[in-house]
C-alpha positions as CSV (number, residue, x, y, z in Angstrom):
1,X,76.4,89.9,104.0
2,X,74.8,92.7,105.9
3,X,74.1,92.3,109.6
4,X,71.4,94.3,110.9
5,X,73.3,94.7,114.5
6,X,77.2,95.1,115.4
7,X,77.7,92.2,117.2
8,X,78.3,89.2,114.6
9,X,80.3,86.7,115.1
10,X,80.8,85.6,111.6
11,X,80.6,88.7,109.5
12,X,82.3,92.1,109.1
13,X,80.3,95.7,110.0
14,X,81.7,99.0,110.4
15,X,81.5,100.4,106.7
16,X,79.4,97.8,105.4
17,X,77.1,100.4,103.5
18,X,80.3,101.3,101.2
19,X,81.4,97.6,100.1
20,X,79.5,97.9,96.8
21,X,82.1,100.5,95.5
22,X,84.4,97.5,96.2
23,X,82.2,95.4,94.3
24,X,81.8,98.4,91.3
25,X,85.5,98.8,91.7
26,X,86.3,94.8,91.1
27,X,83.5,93.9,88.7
28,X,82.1,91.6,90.7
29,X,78.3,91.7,91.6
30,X,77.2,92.3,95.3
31,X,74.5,90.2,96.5
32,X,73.7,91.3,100.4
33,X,71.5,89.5,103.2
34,X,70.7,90.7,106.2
35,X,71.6,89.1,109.5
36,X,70.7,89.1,113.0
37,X,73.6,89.0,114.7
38,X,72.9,86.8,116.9
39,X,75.2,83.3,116.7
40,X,74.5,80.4,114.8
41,X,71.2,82.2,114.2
42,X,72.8,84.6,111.7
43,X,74.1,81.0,109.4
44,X,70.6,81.2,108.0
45,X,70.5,83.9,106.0
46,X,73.8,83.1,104.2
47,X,72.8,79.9,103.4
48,X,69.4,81.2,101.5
49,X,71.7,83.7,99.9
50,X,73.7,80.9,98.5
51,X,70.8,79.2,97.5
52,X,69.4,82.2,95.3
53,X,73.3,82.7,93.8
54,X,73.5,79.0,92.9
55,X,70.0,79.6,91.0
56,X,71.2,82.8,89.7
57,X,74.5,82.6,88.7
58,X,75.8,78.8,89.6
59,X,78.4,79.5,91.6
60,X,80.1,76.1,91.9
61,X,82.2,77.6,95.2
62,X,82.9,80.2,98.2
63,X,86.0,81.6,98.8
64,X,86.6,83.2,102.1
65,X,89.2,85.2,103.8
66,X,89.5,82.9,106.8
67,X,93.0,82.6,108.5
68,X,92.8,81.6,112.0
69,X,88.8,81.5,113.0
70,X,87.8,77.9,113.0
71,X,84.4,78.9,114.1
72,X,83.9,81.2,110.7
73,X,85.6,78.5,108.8
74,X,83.4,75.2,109.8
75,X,80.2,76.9,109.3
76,X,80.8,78.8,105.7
77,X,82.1,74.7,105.0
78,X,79.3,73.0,106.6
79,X,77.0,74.9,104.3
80,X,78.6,74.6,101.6
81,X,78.6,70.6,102.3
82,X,75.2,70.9,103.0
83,X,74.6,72.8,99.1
84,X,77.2,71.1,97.1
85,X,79.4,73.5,96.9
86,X,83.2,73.9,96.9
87,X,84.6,75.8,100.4
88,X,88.3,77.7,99.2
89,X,89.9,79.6,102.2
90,X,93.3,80.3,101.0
91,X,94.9,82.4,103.7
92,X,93.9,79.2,106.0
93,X,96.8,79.1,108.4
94,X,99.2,81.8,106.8
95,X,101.5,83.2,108.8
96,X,100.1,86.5,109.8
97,X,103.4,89.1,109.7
98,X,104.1,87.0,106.5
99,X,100.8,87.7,105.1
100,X,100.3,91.4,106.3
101,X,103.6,92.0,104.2
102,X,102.8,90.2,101.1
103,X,99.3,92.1,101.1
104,X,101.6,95.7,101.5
105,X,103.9,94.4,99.2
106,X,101.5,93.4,97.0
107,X,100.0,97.1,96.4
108,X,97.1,96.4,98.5
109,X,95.9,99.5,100.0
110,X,93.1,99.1,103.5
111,X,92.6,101.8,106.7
112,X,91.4,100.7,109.9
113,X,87.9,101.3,110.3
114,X,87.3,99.5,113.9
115,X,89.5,98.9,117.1
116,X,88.5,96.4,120.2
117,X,91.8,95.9,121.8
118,X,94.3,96.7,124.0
119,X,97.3,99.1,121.9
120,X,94.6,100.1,119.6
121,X,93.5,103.9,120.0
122,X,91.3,106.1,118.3
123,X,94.6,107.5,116.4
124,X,94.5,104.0,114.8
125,X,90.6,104.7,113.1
126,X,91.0,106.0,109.0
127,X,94.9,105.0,109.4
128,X,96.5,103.3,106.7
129,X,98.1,100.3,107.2
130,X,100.9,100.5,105.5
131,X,105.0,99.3,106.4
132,X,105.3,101.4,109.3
133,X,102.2,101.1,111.0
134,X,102.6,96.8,110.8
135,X,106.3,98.0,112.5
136,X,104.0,99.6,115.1
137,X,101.6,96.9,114.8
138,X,103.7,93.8,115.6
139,X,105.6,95.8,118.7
140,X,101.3,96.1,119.9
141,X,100.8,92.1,119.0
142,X,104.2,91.7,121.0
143,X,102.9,93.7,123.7
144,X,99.2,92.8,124.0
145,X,98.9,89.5,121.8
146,X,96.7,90.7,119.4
147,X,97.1,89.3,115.5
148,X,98.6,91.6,113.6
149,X,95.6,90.0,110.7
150,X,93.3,91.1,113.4
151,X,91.8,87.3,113.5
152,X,90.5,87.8,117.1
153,X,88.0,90.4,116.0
154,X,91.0,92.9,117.9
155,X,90.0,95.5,114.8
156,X,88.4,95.7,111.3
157,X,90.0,97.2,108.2
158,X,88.5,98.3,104.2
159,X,90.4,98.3,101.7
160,X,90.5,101.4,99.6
161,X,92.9,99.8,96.6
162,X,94.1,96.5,95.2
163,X,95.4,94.8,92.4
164,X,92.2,93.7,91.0
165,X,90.3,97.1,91.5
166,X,90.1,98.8,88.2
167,X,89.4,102.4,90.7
168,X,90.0,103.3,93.9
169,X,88.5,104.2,96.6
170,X,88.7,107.8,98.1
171,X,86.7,108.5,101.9
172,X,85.5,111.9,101.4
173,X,84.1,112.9,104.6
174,X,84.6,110.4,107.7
175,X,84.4,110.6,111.6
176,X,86.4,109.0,114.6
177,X,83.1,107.1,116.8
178,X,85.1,106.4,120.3
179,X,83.6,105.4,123.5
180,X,85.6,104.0,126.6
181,X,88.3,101.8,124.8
182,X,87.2,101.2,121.6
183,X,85.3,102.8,118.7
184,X,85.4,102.6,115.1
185,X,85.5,104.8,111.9
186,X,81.5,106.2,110.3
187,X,82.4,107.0,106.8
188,X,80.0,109.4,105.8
189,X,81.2,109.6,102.1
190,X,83.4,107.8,99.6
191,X,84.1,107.8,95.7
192,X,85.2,105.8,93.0
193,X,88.3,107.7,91.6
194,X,90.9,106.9,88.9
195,X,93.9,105.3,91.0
196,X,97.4,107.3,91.7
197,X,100.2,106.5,89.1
């Protein structure tokens, strides 16, 4: 889903524009709506997204990345109630250091591509998350209180490289946006690229 303003509550923004070279990377077709941002209001949208993807494709399901954010989880499920289908979130209620590590572990490869909280600098935006910075990240959470999954909204990520990508993704060109205490990374370019053996 594509919001039309940065301040949604249920979905992610900063980057949004490059998530099809997720989708070319996984094989996986990318159907986007636009959103307004505003809450409850922005439900809409999905839901006559859904619609056209049961007519186009029958999905029989949704599977979201929810861990922790019962407000994102009860609406994806109350339309999915409300369409017949099938609501999956299988990181409900992981343990975040737990799952942060398995992801690492895992080969997953994402950069931080928004901070909004306390610990988080502008050194943070295009980092790679990677062993040592969840090391740094989890003495922050200790500090602060953030989730080191970034639950709270405390920061966004993209992932570059996974498992299921059959490519990569390289950022070309990107810049640092930072204003007061927060900011977040405006990739200006990215590619498709054979991945690293």
């Amino acid at each position: 889903m594509i919001p039309e303003r940065i301040d949604s509550w249920m979905f992610h923004h900063p980057g949004l524009e490059w998530t099809r070279l997720q989708a070319e990377a996984t094989g996986i077709p990318q159907v986007t709506a636009k959103v307004s941002g505003v809450k409850e209001e922005e439900l809409g949208p999905m839901k006559e997204a859904l619609c056209r993807l049961i007519k186009t494709y029958r999905i029989e399901g949704v599977v979201t990345g929810a861990i922790a954010s019962e407000y994102q989880k009860s609406r994806v499920e109350r339309i999915c109630d409300s369409l017949g289908l099938r609501s999956l979130a299988p990181l409900w209620e992981m343990n975040p250091e737990h799952l942060l590590a398995e992801q690492i572990e895992m080969g997953f490869e994402f950069i931080m591509t928004a901070c909004m909280a306390m610990g988080l600098d502008s050194t943070w935006l295009g980092r790679a998350i990677d062993k040592k910075a969840m090391n740094e990240l989890k003495s922050i959470s200790r500090k602060y209180g953030i989730s080191l999954v970034f639950e709270g909204g405390e920061a966004e990520t993209y992932v570059v490289n996974a498992p299921i990508f059959d490519r990569q993704i390289r950022i070309a060109q990107a810049r640092p946006m930072w204003k007061g205490d927060s900011g977040y990374l405006d990739i200006l370019s990215a590619v498709l690229a054979e991945k690293s053996i």
